[in-house]
C-alpha positions as CSV (number, residue, x, y, z in Angstrom):
1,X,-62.4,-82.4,21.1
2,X,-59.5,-83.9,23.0
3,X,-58.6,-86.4,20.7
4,X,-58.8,-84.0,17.7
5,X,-56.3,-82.2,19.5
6,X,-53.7,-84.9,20.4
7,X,-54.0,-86.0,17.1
8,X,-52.9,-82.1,15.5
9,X,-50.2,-82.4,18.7
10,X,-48.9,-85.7,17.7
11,X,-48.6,-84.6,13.9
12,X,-47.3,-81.9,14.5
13,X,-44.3,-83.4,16.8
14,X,-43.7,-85.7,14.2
15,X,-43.4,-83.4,11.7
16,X,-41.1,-81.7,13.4
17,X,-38.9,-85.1,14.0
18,X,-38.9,-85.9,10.3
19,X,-37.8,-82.5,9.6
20,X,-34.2,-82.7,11.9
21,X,-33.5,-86.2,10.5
22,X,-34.2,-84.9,7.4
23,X,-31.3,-81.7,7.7
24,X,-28.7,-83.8,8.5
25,X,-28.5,-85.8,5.6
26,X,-27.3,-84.3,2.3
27,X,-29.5,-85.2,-0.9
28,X,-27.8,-86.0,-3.6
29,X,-28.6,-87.2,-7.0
30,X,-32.0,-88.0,-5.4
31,X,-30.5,-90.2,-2.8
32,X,-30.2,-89.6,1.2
33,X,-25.8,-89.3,2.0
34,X,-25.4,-89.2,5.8
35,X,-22.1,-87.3,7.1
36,X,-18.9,-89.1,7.1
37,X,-18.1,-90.7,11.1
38,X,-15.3,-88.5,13.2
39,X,-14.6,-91.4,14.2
40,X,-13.9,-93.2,11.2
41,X,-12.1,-90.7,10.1
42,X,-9.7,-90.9,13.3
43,X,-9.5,-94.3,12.9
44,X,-8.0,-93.9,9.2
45,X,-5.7,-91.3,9.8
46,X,-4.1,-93.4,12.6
47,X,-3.9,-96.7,10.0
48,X,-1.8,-94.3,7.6
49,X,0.4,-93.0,10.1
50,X,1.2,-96.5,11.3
51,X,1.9,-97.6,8.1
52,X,4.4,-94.5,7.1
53,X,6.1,-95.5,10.6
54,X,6.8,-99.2,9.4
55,X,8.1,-98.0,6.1
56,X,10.1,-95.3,8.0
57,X,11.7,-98.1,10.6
58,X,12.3,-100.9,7.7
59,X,14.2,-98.3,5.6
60,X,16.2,-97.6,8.6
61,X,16.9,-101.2,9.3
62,X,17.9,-101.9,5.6
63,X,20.7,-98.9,6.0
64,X,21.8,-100.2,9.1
65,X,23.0,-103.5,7.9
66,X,24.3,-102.3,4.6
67,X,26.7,-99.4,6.6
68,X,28.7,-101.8,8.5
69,X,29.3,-103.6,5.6
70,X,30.5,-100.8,3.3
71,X,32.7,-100.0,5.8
72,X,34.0,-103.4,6.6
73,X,34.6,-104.1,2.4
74,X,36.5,-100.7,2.5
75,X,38.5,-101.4,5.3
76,X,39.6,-105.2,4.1
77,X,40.1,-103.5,0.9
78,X,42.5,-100.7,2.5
79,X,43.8,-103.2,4.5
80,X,44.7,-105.8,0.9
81,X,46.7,-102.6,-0.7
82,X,48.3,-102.0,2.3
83,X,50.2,-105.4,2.5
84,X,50.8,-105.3,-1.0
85,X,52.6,-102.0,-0.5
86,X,54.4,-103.3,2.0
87,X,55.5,-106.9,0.7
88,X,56.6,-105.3,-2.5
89,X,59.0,-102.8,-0.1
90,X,60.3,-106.0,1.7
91,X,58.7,-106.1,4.5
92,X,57.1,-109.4,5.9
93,X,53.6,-110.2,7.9
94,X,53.2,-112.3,10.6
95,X,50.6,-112.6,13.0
96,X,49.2,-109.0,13.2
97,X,52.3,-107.0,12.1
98,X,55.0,-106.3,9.3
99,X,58.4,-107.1,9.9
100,X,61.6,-105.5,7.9
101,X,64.7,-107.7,8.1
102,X,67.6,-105.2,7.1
103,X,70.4,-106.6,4.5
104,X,72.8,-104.0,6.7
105,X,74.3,-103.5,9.3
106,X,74.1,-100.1,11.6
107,X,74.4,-99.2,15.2
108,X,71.3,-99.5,17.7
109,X,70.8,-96.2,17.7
110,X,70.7,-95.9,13.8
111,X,68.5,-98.9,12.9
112,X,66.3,-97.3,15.1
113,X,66.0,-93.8,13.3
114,X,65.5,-96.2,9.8
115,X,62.6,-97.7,11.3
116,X,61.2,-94.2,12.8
117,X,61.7,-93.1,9.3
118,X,59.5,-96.0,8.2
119,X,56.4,-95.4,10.9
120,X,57.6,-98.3,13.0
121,X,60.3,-99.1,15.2
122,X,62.8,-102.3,16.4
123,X,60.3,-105.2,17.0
124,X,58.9,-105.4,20.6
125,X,58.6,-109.4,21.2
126,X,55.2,-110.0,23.2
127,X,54.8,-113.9,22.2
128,X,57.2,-117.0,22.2
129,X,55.6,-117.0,18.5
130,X,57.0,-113.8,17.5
131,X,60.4,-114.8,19.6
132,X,60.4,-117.7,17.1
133,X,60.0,-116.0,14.1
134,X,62.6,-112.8,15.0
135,X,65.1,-115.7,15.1
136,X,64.6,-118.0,12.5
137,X,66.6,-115.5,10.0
138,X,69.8,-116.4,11.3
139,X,71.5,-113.1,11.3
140,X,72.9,-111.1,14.6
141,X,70.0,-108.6,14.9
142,X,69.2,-105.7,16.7
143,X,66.0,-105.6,18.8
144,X,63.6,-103.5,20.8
145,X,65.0,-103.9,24.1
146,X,67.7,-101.5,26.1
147,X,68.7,-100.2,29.3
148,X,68.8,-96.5,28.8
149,X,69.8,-95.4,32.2
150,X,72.4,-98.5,32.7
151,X,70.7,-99.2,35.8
152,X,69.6,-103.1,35.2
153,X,66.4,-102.0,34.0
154,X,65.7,-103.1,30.7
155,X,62.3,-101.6,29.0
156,X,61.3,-102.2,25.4
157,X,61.1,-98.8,23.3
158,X,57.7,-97.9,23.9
159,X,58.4,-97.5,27.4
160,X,56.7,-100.7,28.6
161,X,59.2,-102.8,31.1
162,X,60.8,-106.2,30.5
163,X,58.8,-108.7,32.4
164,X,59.1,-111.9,30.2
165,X,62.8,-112.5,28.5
166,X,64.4,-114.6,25.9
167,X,67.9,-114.7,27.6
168,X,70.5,-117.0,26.2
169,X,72.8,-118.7,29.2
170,X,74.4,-116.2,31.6
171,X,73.2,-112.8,29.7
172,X,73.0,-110.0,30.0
173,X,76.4,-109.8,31.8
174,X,78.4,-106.9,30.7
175,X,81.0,-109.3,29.1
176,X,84.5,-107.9,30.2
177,X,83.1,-104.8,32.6
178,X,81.8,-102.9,29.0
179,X,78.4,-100.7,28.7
180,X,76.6,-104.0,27.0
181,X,73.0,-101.8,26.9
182,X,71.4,-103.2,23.8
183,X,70.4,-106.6,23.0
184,X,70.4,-108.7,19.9
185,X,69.3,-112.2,18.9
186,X,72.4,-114.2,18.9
187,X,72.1,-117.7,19.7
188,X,69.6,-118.8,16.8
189,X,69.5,-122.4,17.3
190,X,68.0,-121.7,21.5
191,X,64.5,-119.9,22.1
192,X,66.4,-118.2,24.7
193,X,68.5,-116.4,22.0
194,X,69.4,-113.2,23.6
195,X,72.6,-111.0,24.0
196,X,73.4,-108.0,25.7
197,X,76.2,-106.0,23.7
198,X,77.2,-102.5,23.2
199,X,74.9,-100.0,21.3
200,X,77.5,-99.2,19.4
201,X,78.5,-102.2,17.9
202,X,77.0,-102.8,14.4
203,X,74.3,-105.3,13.7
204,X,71.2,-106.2,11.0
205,X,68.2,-104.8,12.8
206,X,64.0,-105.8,12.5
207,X,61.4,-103.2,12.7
208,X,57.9,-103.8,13.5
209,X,54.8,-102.1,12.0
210,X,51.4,-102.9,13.6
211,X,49.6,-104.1,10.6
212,X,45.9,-102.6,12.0
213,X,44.7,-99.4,10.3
């Protein structure tokens, strides 16, 4: 009697095993399809988001190194029309900047307003390249350099003060007790080529126009 009722037990447990294996599956067409894995699932929506990311960063890249460039062709090609402009107006380049040699003559004070009028102003000499070049057109030419306050103290005229000089022999000296408070490029042949003279005197003048946009 025991064993007759283990047995009933037994099948009845198994029946009852096979019957919650059997709800989670899903039958069809006649064939057993067990539920898709969270995890698998996870594990694919992770793969696409990774690979939108890389797309997403490589675009980015791309239109990082073609920006620069647009922008650099754009600025040489600014930069071509630009000195065109200029050349064709008579103006020269050298180094970094464009240089206007005038064919008159004014006072200090008027070259000066002509190159205002131009967006420059009398050339500021920085390098013994540039002295070089200011002199090599063998005309008496008005430059940068005055003493406003006839004090000695020379400054260029954007302020800045003379510290390094192109003076010829015993200039600046006032020659004969007169107000000598601009300078010009006399003495072509001598790097040191300055004179000191009076602003009112008239001269050829050079303006300077920084070349970068």
């Amino acid at each position: 009697m025991a064993r007759l009722v283990n047995r009933e037990l037994a099948e009845v447990n198994m029946d009852y095993v096979n019957l919650q294996e059997s709800s989670v599956r899903m039958h069809t067409n006649g064939r057993n399809l067990a539920l898709p894995d969270p995890r698998r699932r996870l594990f694919t929506l992770v793969g696409v988001g990774f690979g939108l990311l890389c797309i997403v960063q490589a675009a980015l890249n791309v239109s990082l190194r073609l920006t620069p460039s647009a922008v650099r062709r754009n600025d040489t090609d600014q930069q071509r029309f630009l000195t065109g402009k200029y050349i064709k107006q008579g103006w020269v380049y050298f180094h970094t900047s464009f240089y206007f040699i005038s064919s008159t003559k004014k006072s200090w004070q008027e070259s000066r307003k002509f190159c205002q009028e131009q967006s420059a102003d009398l050339v500021i000499i920085n390098t013994e390249e540039e002295q070089d070049f200011t002199r090599q057109f063998h005309r008496l030419t008005w430059i940068g350099v005055h003493n406003v306050s006839r004090t000695g103290q020379w400054t260029w005229v954007d302020g800045t003060p003379l510290t390094k000089s192109y003076w010829g022999p015993g200039e600046p000296n006032g020659y004969e007790g007169r107000n000598e408070n601009c300078v010009e490029i006399r003495f072509f042949d001598r790097q040191n080529s300055w004179n000191d003279i009076p602003c009112e005197d008239q001269n050829f003048w050079i303006c300077e126009k920084e070349a970068a946009l």
